[in-house]
C-alpha positions as CSV (number, residue, x, y, z in Angstrom):
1,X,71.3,13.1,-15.8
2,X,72.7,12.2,-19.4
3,X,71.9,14.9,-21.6
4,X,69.9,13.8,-24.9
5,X,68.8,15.2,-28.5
6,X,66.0,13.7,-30.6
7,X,67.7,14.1,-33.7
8,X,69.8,10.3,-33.1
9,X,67.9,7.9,-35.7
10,X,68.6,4.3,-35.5
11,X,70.8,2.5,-38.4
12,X,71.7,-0.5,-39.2
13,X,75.6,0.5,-38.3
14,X,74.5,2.0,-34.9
15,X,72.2,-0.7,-34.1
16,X,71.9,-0.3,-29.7
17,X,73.5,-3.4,-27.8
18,X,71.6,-3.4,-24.7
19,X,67.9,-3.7,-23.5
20,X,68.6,-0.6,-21.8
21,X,70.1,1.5,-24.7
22,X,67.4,0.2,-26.9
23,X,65.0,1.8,-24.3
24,X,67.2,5.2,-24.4
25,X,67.0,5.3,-28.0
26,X,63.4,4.7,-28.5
27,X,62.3,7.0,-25.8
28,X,64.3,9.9,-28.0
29,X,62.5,9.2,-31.0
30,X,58.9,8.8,-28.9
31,X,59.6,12.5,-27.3
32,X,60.7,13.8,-30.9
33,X,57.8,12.4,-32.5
34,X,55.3,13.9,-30.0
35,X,56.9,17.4,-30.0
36,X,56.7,17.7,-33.6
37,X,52.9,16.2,-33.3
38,X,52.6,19.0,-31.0
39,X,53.8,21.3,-33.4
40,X,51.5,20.2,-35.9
41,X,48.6,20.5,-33.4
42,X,49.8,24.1,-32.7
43,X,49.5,24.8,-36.6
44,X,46.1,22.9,-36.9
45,X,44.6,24.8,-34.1
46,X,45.7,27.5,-35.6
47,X,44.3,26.9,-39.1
48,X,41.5,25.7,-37.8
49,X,41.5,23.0,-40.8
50,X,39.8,20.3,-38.5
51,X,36.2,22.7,-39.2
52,X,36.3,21.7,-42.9
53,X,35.2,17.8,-41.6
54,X,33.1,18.8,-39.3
55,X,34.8,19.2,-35.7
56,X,34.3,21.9,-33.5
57,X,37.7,22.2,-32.2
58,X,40.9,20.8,-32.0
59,X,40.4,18.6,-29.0
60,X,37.4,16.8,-30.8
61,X,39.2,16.2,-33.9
62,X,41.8,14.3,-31.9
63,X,39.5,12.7,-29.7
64,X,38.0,11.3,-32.9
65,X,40.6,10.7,-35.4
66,X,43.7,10.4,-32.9
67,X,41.5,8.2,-30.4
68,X,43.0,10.6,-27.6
69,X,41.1,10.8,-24.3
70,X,39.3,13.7,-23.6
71,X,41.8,14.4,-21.4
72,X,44.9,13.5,-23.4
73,X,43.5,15.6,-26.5
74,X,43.0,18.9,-23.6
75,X,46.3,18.6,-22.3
76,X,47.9,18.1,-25.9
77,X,46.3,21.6,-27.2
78,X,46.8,23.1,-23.9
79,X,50.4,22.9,-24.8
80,X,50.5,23.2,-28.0
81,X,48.7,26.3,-27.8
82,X,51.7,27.4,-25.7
83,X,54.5,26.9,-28.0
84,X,54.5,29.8,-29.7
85,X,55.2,31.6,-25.8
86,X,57.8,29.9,-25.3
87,X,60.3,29.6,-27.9
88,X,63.5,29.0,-25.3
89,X,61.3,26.4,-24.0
90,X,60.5,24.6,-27.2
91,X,64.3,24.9,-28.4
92,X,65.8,23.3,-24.8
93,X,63.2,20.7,-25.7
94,X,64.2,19.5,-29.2
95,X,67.6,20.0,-28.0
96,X,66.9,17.2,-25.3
97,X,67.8,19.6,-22.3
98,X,64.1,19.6,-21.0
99,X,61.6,16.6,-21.1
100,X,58.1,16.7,-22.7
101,X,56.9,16.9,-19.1
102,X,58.8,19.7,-18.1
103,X,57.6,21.4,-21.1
104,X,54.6,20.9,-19.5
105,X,54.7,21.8,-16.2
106,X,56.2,25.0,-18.0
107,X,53.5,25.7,-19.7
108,X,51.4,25.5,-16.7
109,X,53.6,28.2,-15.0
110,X,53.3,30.6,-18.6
111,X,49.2,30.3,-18.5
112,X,49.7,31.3,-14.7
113,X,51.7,34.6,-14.9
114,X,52.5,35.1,-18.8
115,X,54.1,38.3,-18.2
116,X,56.6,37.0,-15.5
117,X,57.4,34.1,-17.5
118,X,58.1,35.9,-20.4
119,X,60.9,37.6,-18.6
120,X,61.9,34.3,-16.7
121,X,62.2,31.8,-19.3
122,X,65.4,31.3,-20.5
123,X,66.3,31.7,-16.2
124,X,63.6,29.0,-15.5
125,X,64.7,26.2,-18.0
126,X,67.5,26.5,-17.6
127,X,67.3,26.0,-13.8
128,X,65.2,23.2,-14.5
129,X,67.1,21.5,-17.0
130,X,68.6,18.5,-15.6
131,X,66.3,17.7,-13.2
132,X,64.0,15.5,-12.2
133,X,60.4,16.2,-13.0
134,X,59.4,15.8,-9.3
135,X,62.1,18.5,-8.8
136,X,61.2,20.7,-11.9
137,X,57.8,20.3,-10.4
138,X,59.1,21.8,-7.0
139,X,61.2,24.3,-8.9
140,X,57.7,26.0,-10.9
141,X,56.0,25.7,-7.7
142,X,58.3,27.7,-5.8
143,X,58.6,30.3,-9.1
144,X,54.5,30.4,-9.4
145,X,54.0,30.8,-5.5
146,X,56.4,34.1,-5.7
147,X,54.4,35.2,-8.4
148,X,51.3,34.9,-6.6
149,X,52.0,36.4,-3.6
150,X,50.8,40.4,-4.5
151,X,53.1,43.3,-3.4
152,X,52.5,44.4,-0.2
153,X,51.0,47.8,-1.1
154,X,48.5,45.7,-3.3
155,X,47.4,43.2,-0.3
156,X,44.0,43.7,0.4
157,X,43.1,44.6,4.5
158,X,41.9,41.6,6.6
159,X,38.6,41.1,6.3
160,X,36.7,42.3,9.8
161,X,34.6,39.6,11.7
162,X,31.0,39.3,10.5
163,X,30.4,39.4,14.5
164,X,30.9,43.0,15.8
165,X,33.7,43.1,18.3
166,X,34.4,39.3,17.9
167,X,37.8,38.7,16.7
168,X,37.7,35.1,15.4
169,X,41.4,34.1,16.6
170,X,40.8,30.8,18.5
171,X,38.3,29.5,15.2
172,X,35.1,29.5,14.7
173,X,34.0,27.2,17.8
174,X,35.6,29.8,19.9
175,X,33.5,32.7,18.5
176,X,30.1,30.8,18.9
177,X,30.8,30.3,22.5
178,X,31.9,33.8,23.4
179,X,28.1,34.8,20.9
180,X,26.2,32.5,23.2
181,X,25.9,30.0,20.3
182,X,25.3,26.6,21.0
183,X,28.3,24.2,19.7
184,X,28.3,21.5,17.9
């Protein structure tokens, strides 16, 4: 996978010869653009400047003046509420090594374990970098499922049968038979 910045401008001199290179080059400046909107939602959220109009919160102000979906304008302050986490993050992403997606999916994994991120970060991207985003997606899962699994001296027991002496191995059909239940 090519590695790209957002800082290449178009000029007149460097004008793109090819459909596809037009495409490449407008898809930098489109991912720039939106992570520098998302750094200005970051810094609205933060000043809370939206209130002086009359908005409740960040997400309305977008739905409203941005015409954002509900669910474009939650995602968008979801992670730009996260930047300030994850500066290695945001910096692999203006340096083109991560997509805007990736950042996302990233973001996903900080709000899950912010701790273990905070130590993994710089490890994480930069495993990630390169990748597809179905792959970076199977990458975070893999990370946040290790994460979730509690140490075994902080498992909680197995929870005992609600039928004394019944152990419920063979389901729950099983168990009513050997209660006298009817089945189903």
């Amino acid at each position: 996978m090519g590695e790209h910045t957002f800082g290449s401008g178009l000029s007149v001199e460097e004008e793109p010869s090819t459909p596809m290179e037009k495409v490449v080059d407008f898809d930098e400046l489109t991912a720039g653009s939106r992570l520098m909107r998302l750094c200005a939602v970051a810094e609205l959220d933060r000043s809370k400047d939206f209130e002086y109009d009359g908005y409740t919160s960040t997400s309305g102000f977008l739905i409203h003046r941005c015409g954002m979906s509900v669910g474009e304008a939650t995602r968008e302050v979801f992670v730009a509420r996260s930047l300030d986490q994850m500066g290695y993050s945001v910096k692999s992403a203006f340096a083109g090594h991560i997509s805007l997606t990736q950042l996302e999916l990233l973001a996903h994994a900080r709000a899950r374990h912010p701790d273990e991120f905070a130590a993994d970060e710089a490890t994480l991207v930069d495993s990630v970098s390169g990748l597809t985003v179905a792959q970076t997606r199977q990458a975070v899962d893999y990370w946040t499922q290790a994460h979730d699994q509690a140490p075994e001296s902080e498992q909680d027991e197995p929870v005992p049968s609600r039928a004394y002496g019944v152990e419920d191995v063979a389901g729950p059909v099983a168990s009513r038979r050997r209660l006298g239940s009817p089945g189903r």
